[in-house]
C-alpha positions as CSV (number, residue, x, y, z in Angstrom):
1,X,-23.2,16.9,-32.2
2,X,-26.4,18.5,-32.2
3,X,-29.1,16.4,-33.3
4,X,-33.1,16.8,-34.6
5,X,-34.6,14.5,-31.6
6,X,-37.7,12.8,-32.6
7,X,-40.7,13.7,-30.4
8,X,-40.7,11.0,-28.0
9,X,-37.0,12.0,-27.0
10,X,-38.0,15.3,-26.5
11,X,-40.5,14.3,-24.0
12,X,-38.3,11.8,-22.6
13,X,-35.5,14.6,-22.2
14,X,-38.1,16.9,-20.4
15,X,-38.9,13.6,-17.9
16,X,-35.6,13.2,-17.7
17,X,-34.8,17.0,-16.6
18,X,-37.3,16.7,-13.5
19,X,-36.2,13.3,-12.3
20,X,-32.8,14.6,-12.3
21,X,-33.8,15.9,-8.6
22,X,-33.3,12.0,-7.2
23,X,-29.9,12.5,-7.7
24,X,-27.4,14.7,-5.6
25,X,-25.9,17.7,-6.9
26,X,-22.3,16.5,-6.3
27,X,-20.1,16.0,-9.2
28,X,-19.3,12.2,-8.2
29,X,-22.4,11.8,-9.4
30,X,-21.7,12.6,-13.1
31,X,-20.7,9.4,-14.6
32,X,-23.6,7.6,-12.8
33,X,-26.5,10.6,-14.1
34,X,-24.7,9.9,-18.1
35,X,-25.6,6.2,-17.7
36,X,-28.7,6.8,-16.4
37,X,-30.2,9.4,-18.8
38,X,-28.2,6.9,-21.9
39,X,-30.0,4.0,-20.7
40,X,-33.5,5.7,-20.8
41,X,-32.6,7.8,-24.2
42,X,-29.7,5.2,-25.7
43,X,-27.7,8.2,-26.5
44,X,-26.2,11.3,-24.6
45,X,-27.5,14.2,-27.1
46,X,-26.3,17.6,-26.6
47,X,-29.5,19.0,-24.8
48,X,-29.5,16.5,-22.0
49,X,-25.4,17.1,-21.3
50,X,-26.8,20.7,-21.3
51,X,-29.3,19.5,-18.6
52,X,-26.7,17.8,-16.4
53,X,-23.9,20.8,-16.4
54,X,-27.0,22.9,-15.7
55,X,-28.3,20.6,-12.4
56,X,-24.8,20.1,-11.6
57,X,-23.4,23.4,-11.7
58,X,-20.9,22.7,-13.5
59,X,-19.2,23.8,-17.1
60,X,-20.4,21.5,-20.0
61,X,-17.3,21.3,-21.3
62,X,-16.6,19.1,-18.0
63,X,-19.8,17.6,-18.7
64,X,-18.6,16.7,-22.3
65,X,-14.9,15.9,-21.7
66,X,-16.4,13.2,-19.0
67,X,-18.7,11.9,-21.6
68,X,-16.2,11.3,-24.4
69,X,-13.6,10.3,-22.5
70,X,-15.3,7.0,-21.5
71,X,-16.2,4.6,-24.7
72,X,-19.5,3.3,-23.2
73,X,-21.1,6.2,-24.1
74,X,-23.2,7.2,-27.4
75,X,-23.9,10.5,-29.0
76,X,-26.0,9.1,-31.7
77,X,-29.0,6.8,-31.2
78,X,-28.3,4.0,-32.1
79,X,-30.2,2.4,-35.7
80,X,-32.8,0.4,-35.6
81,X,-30.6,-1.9,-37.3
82,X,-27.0,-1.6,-35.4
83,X,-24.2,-3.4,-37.2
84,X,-21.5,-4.5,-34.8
85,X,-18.4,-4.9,-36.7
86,X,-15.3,-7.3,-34.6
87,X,-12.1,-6.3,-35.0
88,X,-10.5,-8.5,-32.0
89,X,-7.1,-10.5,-33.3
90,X,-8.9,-13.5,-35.2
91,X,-11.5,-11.4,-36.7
92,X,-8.7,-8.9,-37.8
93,X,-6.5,-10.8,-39.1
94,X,-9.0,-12.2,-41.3
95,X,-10.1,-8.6,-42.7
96,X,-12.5,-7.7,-40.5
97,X,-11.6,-4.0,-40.9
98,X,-12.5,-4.1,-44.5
99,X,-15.8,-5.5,-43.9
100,X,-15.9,-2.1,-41.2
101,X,-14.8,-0.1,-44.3
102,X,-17.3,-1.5,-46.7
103,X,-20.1,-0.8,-44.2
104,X,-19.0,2.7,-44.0
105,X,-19.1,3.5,-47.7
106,X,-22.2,1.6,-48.2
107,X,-24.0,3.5,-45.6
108,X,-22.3,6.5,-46.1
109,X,-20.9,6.9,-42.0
110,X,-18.5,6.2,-40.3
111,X,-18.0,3.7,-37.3
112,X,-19.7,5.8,-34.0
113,X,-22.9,7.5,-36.0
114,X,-26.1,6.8,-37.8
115,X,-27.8,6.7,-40.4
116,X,-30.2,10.0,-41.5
117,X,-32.6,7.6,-41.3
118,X,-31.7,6.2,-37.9
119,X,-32.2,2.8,-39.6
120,X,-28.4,1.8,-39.4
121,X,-25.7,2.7,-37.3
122,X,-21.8,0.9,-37.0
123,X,-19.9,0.4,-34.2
124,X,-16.6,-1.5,-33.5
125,X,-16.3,-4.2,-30.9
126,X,-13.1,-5.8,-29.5
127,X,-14.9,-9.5,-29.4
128,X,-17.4,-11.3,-29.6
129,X,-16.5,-14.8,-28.3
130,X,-17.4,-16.1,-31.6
131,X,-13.3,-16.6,-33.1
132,X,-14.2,-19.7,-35.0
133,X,-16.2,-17.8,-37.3
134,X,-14.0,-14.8,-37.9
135,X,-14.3,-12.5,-39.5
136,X,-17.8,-12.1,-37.2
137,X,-20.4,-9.2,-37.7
138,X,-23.5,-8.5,-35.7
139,X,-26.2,-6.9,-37.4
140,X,-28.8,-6.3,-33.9
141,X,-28.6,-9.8,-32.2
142,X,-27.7,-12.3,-35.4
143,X,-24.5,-13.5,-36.0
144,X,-23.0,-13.6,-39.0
145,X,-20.1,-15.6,-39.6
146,X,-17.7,-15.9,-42.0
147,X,-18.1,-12.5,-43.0
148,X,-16.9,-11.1,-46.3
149,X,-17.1,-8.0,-47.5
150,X,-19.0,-9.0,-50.4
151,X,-21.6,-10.1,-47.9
152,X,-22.3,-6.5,-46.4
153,X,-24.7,-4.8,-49.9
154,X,-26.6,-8.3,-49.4
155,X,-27.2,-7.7,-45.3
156,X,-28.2,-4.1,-46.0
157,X,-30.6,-5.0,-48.6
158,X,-32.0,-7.5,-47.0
159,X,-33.4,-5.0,-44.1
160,X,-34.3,-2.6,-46.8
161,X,-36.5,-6.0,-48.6
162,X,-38.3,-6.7,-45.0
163,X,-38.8,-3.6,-44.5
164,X,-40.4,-2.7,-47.7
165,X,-42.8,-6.4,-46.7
166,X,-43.6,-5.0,-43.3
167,X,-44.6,-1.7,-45.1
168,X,-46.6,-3.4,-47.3
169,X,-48.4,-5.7,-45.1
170,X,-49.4,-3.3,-42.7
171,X,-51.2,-0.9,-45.5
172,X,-52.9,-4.2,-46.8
173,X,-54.0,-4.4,-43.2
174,X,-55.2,-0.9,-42.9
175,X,-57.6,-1.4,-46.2
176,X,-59.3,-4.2,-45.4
């Protein structure tokens, strides 16, 4: 679980550590310190659960069997690109956990992590409200209906393409 965190997470992690103080040292305030420090990180890595067993006073294997127990929390940051896959009934009946399965191997992870790169990362979601278009995937806030899993090389390489063009134009930028 441990992770390389990028340099602004290490700062915010050492923020995080001194702000800790607004919050009582009782362990009913676990759950609420997790969604705190995931909403300001997007992720629970290892150091910060270190961090709250350490303010709390408590074992971090408490710390961690809290964390995982609950589903709304993250122990990879999410990608810059996350793909949200449905698998509620209309979407899975219609093969939605193909389409999952075809992100996985064409990303090389599984549903829950991310990308080396941080540019991807899948997650399953019960539903989306959108059953008339089923199978449904969401790849950040875009829809996309009708999903096949011929469909998923031709989403990922269209955020490799625009990437690549935002690349581009900002060193044509930095020339002139």
């Amino acid at each position: 679980m441990d992770l390389e965190l990028s340099p602004e997470e290490r700062q915010k992690l050492q923020e995080l550590k001194s702000e800790l103080q607004s919050f009582k040292r009782e362990r009913g305030q676990l759950i609420p310190i997790l969604q705190w420090i995931q909403e300001r990180l997007s992720f629970l890595p290892s150091q910060a659960l270190e961090s709250v067993a350490e303010y709390l006073q408590i074992a971090y294997a408490e710390v961690f069997g809290v964390a995982t127990f609950y589903n709304q929390f993250r122990f990879h940051p999410p990608g810059r690109n996350p793909i949200r896959v449905c698998l509620g009934t209309a979407c899975h009946v219609k093969g939605a956990d193909i389409i999952l399965e075809n992100f996985e191997r064409k990303l090389g992870i599984r549903e829950g992590e991310t990308t080396p790169d941080r540019e991807f990362s899948i997650e399953r979601v019960a539903c989306v409200g959108c059953c008339a278009l089923a199978p449904v995937t969401l790849m950040g806030e875009t829809v996309h209906g009708y999903m096949a899993p011929s469909k998923v090389e031709g989403l990922i390489t269209r955020v490799a393409i625009e990437k690549e063009v935002r690349e581009r134009e900002r060193k044509k930028g930095a020339h002139v």
